[in-house]
PDB file of N, CA, C and O in Angstrom:
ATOM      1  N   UNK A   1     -10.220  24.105  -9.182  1.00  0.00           N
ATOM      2  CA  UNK A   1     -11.207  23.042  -9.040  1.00  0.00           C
ATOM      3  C   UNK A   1     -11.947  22.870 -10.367  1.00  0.00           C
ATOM      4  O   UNK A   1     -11.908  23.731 -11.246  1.00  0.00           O
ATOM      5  N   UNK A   2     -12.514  21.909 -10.456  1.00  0.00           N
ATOM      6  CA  UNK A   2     -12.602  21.369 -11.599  1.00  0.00           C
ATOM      7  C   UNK A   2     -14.466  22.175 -11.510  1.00  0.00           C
ATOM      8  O   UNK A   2     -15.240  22.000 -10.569  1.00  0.00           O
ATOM      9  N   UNK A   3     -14.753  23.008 -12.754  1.00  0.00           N
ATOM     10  CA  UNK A   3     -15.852  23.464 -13.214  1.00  0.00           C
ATOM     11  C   UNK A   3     -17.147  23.165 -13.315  1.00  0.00           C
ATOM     12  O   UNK A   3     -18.195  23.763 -13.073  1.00  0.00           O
ATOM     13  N   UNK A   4     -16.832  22.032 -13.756  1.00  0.00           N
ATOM     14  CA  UNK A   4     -17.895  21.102 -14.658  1.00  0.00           C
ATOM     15  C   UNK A   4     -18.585  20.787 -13.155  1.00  0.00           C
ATOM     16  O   UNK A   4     -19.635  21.169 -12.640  1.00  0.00           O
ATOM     17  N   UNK A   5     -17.689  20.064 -12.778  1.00  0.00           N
ATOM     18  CA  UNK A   5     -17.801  19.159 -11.621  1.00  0.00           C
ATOM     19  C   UNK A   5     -18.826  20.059 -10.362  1.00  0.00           C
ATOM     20  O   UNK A   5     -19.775  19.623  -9.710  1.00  0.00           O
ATOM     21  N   UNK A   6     -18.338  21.133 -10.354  1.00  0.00           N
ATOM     22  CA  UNK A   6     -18.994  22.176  -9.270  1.00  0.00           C
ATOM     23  C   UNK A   6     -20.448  22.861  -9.686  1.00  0.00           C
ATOM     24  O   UNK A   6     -21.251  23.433  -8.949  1.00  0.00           O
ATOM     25  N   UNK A   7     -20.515  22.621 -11.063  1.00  0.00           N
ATOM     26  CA  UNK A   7     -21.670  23.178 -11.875  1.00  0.00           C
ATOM     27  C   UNK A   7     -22.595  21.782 -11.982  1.00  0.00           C
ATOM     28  O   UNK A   7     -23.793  22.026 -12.126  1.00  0.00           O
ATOM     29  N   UNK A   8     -22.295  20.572 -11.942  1.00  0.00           N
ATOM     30  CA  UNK A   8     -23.403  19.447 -11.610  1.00  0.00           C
ATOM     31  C   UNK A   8     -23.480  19.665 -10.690  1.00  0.00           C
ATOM     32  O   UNK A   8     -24.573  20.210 -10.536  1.00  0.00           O
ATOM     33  N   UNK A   9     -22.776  19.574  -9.472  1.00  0.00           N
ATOM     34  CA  UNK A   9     -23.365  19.989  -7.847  1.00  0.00           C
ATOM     35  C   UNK A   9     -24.267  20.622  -7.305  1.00  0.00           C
ATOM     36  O   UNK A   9     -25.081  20.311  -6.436  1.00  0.00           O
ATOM     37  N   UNK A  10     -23.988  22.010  -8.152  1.00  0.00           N
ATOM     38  CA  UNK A  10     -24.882  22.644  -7.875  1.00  0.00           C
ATOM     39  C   UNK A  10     -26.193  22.464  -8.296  1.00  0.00           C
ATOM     40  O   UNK A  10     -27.028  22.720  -7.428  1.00  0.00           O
ATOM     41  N   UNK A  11     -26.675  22.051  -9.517  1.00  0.00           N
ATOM     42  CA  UNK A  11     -27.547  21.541 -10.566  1.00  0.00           C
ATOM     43  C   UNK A  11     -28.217  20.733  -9.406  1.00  0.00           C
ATOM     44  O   UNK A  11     -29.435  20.787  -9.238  1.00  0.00           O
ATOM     45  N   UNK A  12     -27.377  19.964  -8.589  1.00  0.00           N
ATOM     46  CA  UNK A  12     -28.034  18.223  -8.191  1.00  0.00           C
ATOM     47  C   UNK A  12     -28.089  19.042  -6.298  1.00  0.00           C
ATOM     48  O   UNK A  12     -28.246  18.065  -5.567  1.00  0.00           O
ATOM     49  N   UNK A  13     -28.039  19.979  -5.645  1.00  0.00           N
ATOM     50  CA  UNK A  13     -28.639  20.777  -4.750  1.00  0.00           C
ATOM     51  C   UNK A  13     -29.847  21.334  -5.015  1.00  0.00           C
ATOM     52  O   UNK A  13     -30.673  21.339  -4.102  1.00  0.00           O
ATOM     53  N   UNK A  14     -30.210  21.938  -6.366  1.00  0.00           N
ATOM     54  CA  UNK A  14     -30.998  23.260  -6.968  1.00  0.00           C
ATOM     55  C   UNK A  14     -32.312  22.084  -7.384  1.00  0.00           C
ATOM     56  O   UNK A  14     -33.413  22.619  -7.512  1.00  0.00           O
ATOM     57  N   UNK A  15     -32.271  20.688  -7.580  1.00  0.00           N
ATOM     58  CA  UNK A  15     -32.602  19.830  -7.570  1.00  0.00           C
ATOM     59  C   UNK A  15     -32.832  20.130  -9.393  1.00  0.00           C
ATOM     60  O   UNK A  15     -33.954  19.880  -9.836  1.00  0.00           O
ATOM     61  N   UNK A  16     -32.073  20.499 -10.082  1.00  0.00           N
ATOM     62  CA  UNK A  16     -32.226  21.220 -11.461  1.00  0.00           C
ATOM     63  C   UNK A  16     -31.923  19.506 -12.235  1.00  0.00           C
ATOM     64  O   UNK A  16     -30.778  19.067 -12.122  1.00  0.00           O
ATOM     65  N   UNK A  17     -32.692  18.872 -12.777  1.00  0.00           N
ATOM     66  CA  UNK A  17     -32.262  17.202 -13.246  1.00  0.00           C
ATOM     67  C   UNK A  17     -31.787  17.572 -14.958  1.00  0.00           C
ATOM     68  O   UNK A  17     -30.861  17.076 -15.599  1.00  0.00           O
ATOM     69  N   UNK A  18     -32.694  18.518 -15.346  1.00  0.00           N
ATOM     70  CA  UNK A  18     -32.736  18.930 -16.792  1.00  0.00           C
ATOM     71  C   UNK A  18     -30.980  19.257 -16.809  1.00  0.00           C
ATOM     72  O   UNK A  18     -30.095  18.522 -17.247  1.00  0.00           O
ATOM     73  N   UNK A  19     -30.870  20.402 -16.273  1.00  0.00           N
ATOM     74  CA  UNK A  19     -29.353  21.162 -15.967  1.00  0.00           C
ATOM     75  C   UNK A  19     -28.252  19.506 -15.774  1.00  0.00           C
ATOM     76  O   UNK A  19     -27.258  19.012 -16.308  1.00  0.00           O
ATOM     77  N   UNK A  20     -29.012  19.247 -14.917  1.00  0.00           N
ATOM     78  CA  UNK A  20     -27.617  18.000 -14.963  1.00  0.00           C
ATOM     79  C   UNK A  20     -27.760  17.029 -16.233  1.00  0.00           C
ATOM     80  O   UNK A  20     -26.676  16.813 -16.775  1.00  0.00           O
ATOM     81  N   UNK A  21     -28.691  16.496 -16.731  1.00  0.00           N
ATOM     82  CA  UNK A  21     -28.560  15.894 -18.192  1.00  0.00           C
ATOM     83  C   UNK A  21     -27.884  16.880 -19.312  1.00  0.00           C
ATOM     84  O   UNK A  21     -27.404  16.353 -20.315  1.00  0.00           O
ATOM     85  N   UNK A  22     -27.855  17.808 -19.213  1.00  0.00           N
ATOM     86  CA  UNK A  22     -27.790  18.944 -20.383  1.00  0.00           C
ATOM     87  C   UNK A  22     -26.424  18.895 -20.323  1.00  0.00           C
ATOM     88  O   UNK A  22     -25.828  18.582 -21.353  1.00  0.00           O
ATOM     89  N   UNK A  23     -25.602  19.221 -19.002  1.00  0.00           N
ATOM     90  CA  UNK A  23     -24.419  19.046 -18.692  1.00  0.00           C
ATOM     91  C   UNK A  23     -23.326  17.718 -18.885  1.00  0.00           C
ATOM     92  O   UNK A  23     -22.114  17.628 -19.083  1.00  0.00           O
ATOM     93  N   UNK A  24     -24.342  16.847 -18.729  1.00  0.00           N
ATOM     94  CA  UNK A  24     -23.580  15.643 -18.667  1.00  0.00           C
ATOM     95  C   UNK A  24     -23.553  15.197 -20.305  1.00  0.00           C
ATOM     96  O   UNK A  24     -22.492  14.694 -20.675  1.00  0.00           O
ATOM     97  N   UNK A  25     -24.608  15.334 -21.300  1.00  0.00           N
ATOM     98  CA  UNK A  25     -24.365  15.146 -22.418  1.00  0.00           C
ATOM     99  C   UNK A  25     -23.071  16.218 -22.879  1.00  0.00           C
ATOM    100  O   UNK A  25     -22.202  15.591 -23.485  1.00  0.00           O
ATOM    101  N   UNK A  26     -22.798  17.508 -22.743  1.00  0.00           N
ATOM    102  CA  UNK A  26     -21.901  18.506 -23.603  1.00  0.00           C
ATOM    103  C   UNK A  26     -20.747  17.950 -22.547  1.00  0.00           C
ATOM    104  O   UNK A  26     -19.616  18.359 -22.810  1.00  0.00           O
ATOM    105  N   UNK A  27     -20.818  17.401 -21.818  1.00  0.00           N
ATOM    106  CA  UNK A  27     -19.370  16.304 -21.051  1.00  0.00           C
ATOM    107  C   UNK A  27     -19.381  15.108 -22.273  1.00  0.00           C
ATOM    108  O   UNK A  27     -18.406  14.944 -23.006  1.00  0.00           O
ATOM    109  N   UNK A  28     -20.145  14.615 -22.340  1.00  0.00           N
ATOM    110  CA  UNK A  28     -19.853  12.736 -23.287  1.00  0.00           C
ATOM    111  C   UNK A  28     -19.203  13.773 -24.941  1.00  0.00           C
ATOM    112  O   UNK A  28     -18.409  13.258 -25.728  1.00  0.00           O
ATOM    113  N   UNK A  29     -19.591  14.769 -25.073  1.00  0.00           N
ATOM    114  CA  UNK A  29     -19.272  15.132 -26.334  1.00  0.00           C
ATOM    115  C   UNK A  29     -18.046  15.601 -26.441  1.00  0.00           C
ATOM    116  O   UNK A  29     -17.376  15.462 -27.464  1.00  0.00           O
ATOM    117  N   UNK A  30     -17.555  16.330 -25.164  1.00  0.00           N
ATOM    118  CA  UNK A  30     -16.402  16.574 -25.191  1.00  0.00           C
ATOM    119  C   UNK A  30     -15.270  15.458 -24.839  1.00  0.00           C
ATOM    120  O   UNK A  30     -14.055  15.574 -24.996  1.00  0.00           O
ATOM    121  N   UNK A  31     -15.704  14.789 -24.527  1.00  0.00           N
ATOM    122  CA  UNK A  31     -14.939  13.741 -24.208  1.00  0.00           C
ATOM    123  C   UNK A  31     -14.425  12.484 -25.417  1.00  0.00           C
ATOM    124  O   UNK A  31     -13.543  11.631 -25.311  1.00  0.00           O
ATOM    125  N   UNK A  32     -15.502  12.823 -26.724  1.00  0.00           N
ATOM    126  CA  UNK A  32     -15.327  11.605 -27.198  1.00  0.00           C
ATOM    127  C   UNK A  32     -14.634  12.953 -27.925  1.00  0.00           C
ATOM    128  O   UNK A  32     -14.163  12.427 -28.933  1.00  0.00           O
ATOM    129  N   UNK A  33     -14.285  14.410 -28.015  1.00  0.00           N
ATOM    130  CA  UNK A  33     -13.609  15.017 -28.930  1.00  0.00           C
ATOM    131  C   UNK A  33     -12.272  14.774 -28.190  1.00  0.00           C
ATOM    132  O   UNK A  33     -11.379  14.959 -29.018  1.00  0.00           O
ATOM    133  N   UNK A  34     -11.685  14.401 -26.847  1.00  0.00           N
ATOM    134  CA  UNK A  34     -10.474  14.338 -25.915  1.00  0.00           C
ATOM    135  C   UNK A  34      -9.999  12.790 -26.944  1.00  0.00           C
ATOM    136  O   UNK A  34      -8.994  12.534 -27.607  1.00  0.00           O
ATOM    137  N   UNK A  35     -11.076  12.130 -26.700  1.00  0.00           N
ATOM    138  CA  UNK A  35     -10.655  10.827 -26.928  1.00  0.00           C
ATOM    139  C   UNK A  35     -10.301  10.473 -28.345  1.00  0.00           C
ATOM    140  O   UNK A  35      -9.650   9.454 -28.577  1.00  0.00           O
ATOM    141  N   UNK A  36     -10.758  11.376 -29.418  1.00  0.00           N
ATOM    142  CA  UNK A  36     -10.250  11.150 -30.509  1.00  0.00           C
ATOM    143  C   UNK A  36      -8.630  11.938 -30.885  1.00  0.00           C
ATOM    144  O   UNK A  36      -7.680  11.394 -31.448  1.00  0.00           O
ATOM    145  N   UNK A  37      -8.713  13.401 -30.355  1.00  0.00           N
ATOM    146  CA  UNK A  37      -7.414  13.651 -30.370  1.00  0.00           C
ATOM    147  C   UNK A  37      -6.501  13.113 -29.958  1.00  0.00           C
ATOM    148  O   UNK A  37      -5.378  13.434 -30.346  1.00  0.00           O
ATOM    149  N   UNK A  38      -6.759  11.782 -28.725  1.00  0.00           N
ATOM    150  CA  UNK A  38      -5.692  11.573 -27.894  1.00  0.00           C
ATOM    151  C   UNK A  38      -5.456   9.950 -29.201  1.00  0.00           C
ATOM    152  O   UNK A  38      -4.488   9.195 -29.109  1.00  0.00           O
ATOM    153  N   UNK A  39      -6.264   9.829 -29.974  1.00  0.00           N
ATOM    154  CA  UNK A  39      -6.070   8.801 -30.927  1.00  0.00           C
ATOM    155  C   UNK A  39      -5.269   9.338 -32.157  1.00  0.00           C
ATOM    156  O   UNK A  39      -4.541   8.610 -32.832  1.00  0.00           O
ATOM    157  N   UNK A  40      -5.399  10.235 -32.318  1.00  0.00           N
ATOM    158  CA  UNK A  40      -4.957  10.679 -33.599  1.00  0.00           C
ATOM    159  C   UNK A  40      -3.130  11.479 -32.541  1.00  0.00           C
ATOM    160  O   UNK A  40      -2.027  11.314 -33.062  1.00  0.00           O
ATOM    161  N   UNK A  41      -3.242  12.061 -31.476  1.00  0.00           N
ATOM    162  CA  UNK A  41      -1.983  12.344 -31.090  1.00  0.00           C
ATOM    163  C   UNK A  41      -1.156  11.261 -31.328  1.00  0.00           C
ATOM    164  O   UNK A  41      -0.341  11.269 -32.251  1.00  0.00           O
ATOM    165  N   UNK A  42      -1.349  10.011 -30.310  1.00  0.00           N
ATOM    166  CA  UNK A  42      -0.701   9.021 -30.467  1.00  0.00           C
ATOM    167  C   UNK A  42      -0.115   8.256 -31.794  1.00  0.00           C
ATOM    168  O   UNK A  42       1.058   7.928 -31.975  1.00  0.00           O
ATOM    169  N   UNK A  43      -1.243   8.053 -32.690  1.00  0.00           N
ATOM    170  CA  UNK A  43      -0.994   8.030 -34.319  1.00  0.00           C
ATOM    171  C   UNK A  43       0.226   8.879 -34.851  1.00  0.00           C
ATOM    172  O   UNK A  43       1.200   8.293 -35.322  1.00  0.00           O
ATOM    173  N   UNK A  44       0.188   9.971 -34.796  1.00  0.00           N
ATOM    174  CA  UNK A  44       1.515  11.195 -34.879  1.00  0.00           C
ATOM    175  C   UNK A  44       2.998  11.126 -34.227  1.00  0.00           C
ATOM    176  O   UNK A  44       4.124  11.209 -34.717  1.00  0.00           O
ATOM    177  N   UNK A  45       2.409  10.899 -32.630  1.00  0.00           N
ATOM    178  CA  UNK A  45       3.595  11.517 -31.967  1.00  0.00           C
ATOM    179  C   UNK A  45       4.260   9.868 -30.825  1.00  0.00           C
ATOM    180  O   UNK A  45       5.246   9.754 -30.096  1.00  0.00           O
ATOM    181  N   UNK A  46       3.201   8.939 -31.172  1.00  0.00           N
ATOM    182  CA  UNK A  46       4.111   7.835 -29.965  1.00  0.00           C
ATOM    183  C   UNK A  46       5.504   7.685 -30.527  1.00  0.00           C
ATOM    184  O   UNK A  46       6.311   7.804 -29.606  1.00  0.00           O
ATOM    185  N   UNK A  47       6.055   7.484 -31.610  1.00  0.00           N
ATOM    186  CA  UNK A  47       7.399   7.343 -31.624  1.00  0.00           C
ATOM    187  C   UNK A  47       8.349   8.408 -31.118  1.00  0.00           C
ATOM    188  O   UNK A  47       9.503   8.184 -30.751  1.00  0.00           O
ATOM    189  N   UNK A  48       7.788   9.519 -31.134  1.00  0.00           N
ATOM    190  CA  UNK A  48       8.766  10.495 -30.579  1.00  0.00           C
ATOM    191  C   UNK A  48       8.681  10.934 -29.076  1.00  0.00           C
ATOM    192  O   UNK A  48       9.291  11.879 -28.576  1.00  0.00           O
ATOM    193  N   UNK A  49       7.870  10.135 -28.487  1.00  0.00           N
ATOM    194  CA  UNK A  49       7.317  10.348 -26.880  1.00  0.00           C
ATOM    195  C   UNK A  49       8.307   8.925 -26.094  1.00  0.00           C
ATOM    196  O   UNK A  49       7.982   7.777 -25.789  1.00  0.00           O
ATOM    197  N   UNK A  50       9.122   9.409 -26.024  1.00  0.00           N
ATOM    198  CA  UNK A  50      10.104   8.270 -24.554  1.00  0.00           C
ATOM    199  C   UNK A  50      10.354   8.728 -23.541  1.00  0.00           C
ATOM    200  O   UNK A  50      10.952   9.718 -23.119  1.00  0.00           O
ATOM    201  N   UNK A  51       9.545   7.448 -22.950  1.00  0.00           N
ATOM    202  CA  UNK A  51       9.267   7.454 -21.519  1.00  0.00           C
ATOM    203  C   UNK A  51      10.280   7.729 -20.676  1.00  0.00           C
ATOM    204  O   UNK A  51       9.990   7.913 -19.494  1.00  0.00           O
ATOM    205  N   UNK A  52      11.286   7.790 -20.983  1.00  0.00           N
ATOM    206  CA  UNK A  52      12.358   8.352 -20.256  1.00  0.00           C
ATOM    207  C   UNK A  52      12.902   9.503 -20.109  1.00  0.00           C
ATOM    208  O   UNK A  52      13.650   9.681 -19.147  1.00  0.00           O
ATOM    209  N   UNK A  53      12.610  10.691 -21.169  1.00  0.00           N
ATOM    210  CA  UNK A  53      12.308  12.043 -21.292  1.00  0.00           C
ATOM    211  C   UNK A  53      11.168  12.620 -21.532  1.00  0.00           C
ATOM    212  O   UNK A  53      10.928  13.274 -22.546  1.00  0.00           O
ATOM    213  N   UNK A  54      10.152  12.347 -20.319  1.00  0.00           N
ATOM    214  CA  UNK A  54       9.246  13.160 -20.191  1.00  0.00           C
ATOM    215  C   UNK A  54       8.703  14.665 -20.237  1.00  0.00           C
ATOM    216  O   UNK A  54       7.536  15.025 -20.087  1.00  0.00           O
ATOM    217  N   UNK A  55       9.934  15.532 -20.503  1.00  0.00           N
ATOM    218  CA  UNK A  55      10.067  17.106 -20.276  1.00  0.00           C
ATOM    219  C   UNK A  55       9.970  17.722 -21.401  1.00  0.00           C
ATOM    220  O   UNK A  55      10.040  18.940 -21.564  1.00  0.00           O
ATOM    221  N   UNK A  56       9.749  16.625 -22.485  1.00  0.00           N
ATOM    222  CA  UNK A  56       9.305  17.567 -23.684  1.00  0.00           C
ATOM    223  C   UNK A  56       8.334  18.433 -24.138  1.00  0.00           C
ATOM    224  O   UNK A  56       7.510  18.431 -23.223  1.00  0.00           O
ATOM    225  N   UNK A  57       7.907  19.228 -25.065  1.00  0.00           N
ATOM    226  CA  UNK A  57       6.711  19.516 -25.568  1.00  0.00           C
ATOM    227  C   UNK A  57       5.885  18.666 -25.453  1.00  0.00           C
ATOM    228  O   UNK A  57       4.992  18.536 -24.616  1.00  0.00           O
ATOM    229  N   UNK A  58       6.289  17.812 -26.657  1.00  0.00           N
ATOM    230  CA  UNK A  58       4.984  16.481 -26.793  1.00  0.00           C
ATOM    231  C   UNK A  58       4.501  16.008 -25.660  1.00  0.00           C
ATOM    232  O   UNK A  58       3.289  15.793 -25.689  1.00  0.00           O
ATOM    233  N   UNK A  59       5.261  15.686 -24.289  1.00  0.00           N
ATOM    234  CA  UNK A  59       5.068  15.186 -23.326  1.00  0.00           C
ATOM    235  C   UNK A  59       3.929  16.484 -22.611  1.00  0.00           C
ATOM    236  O   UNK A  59       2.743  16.475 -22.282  1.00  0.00           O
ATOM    237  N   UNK A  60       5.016  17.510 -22.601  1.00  0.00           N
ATOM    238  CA  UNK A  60       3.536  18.269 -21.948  1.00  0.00           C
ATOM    239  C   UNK A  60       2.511  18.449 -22.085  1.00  0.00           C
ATOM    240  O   UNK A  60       1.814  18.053 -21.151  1.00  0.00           O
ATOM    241  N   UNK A  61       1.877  19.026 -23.092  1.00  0.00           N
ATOM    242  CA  UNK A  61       0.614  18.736 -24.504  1.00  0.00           C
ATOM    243  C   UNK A  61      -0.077  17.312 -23.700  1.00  0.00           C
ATOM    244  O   UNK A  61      -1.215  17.481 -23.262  1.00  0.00           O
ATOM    245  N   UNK A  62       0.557  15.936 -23.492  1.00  0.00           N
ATOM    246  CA  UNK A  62      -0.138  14.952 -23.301  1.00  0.00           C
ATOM    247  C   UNK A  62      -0.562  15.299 -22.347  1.00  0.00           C
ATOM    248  O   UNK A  62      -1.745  15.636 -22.385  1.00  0.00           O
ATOM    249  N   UNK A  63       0.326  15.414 -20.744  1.00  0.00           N
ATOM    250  CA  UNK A  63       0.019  15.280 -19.704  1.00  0.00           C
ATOM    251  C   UNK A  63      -1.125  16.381 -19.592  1.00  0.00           C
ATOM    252  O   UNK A  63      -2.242  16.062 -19.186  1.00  0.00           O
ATOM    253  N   UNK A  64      -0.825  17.656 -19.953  1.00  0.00           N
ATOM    254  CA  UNK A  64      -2.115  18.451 -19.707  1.00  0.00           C
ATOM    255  C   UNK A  64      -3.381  18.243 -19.764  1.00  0.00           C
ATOM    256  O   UNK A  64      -4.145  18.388 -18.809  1.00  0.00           O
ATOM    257  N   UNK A  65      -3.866  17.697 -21.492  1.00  0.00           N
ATOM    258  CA  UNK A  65      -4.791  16.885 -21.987  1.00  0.00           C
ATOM    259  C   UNK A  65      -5.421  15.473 -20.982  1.00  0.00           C
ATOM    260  O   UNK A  65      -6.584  15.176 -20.709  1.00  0.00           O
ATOM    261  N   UNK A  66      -3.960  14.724 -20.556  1.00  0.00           N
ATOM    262  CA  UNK A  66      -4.515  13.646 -19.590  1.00  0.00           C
ATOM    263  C   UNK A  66      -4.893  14.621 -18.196  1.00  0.00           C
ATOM    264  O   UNK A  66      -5.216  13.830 -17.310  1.00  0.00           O
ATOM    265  N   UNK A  67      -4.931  15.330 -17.939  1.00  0.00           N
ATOM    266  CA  UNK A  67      -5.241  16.131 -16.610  1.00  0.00           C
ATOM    267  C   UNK A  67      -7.062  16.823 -16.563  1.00  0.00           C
ATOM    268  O   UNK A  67      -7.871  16.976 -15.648  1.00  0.00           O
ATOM    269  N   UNK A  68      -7.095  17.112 -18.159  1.00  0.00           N
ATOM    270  CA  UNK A  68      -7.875  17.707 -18.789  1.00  0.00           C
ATOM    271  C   UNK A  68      -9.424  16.181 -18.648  1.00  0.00           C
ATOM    272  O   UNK A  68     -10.611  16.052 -18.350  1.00  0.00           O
ATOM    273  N   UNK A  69      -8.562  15.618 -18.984  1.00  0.00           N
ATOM    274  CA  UNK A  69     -10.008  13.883 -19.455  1.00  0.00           C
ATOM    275  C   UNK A  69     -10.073  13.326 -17.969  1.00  0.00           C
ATOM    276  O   UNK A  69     -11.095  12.704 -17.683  1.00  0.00           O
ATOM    277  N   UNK A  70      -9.135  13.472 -17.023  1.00  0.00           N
ATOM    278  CA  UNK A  70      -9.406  13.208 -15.560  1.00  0.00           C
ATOM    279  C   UNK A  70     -10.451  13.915 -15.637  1.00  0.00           C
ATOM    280  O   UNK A  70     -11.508  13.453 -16.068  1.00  0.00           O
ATOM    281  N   UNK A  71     -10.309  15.187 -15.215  1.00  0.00           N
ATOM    282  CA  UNK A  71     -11.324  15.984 -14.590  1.00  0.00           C
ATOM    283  C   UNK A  71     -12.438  16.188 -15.323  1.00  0.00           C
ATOM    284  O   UNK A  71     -13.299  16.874 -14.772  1.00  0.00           O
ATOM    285  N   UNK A  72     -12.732  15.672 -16.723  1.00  0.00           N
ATOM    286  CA  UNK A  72     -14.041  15.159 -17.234  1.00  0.00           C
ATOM    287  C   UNK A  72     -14.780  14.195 -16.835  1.00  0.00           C
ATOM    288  O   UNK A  72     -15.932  14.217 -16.403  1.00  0.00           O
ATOM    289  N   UNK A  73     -13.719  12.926 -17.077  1.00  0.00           N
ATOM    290  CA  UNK A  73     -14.092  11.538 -16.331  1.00  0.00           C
ATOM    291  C   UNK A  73     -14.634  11.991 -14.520  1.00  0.00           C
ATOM    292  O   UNK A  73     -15.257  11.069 -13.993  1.00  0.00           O
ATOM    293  N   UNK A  74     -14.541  12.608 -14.080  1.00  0.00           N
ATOM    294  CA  UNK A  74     -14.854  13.029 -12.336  1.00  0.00           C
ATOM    295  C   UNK A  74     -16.084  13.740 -13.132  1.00  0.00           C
ATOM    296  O   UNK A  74     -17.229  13.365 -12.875  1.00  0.00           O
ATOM    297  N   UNK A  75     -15.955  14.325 -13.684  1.00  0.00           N
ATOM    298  CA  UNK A  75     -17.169  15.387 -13.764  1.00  0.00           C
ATOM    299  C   UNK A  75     -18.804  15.022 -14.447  1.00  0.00           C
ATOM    300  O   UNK A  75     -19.915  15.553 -14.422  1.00  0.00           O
ATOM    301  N   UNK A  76     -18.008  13.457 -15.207  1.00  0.00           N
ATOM    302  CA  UNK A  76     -19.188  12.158 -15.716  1.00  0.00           C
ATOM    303  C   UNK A  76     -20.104  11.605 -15.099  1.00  0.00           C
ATOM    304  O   UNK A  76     -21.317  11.447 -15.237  1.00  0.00           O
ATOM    305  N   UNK A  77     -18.588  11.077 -13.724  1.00  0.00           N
ATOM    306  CA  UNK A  77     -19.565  10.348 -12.863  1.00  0.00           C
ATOM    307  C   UNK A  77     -20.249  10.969 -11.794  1.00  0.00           C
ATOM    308  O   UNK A  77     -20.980  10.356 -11.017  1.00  0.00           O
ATOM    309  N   UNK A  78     -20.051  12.007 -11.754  1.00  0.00           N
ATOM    310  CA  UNK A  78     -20.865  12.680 -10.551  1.00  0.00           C
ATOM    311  C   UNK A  78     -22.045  12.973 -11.267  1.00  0.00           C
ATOM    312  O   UNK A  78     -23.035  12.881 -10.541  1.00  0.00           O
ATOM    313  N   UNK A  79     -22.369  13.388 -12.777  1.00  0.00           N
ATOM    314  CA  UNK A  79     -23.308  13.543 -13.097  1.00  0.00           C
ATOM    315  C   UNK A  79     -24.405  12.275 -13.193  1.00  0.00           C
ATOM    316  O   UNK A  79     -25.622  12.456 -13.227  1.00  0.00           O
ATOM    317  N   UNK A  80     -23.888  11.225 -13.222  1.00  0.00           N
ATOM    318  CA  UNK A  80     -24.128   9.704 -13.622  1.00  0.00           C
ATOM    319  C   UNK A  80     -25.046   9.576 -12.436  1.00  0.00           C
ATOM    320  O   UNK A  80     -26.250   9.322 -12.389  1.00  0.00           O
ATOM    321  N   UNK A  81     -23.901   9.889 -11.208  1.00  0.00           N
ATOM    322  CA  UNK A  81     -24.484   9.763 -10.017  1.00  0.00           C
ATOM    323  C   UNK A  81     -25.987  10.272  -9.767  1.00  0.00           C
ATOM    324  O   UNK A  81     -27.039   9.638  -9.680  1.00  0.00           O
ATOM    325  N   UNK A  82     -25.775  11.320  -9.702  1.00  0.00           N
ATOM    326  CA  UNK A  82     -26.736  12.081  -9.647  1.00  0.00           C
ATOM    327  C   UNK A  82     -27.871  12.095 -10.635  1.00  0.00           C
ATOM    328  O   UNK A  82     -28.931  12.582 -10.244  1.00  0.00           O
ATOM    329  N   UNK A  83     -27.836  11.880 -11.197  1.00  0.00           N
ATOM    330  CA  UNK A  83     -29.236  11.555 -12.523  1.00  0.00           C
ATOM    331  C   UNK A  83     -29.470   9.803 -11.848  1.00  0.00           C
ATOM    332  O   UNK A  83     -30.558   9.879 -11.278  1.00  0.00           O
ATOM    333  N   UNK A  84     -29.126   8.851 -11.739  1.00  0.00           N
ATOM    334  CA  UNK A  84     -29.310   8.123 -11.292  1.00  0.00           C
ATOM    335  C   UNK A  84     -29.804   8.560  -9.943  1.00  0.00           C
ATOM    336  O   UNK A  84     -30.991   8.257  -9.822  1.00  0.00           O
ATOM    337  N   UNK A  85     -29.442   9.006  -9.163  1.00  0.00           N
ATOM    338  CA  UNK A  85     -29.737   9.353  -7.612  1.00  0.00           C
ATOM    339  C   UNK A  85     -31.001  10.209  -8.064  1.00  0.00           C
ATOM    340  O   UNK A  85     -31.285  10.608  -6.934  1.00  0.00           O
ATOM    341  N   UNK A  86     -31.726  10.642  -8.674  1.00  0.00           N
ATOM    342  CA  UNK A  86     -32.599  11.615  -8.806  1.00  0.00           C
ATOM    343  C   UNK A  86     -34.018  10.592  -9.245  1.00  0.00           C
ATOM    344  O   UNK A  86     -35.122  10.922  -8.811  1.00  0.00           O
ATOM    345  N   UNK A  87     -33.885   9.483 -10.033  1.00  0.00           N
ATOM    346  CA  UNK A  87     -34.482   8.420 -10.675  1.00  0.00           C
ATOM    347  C   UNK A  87     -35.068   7.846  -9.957  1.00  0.00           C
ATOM    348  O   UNK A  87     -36.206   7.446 -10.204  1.00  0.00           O
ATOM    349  N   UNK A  88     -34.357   7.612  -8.690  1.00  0.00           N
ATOM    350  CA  UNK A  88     -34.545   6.473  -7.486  1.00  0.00           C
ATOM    351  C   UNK A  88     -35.858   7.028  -6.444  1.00  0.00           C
ATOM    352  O   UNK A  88     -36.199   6.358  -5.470  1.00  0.00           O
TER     353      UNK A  88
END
C-alpha cells in the first residue's frame, strides 16, 4: 500500500493540518523530480522503447517509475483533499 497515502490519513484523523501540508509539499517536490526524469528518460530512450516489446529493461525502469507517479498522484490528492476539507 502506498505510504505516503496512509501517512496523510493518518495526519487528516490526528487532525495534524501542519503534518499534512508538510507532506504534501515533499510529495509536489518529488514529483516534479519523477516528472523531470520521466522528461529527460524519454529524451534518451523513446526511440529504443517499442510498443510492441514491452519486456525490456527500458520498458521496465518506465513502468515501475509510472507505478511509482500513480501512487504519488493518489497520495496528492488525498492530501489536497484534506487540507481543503480542513479549511472548510
Amino acid at each position: 500500500m502506498n505510504t505516503n497515502y496512509t501517512k496523510i490519513v493518518s495526519f487528516a484523523t490526528d487532525r495534524n493540518t501542519q503534518g499534512i501540508y508538510d507532506t504534501h509539499h515533499e510529495l509536489l517536490v518529488e514529483r516534479m523530480r519523477l516528472d523531470k526524469f520521466f522528461s529527460m528518460y524519454l529524451d534518451k530512450f523513446e526511440r529504443k522503447m517499442d510498443p510492441e516489446k514491452t519486456n525490456t529493461p527500458i520498458w521496465d525502469l518506465y513502468k515501475k517509475k509510472m507505478r511509482e507517479y500513480g501512487e504519488l498522484q493518489q497520495a496528492i490528492k488525498a492530501a489536497e483533499y484534506y487540507l481543503k476539507k480542513s479549511y472548510v
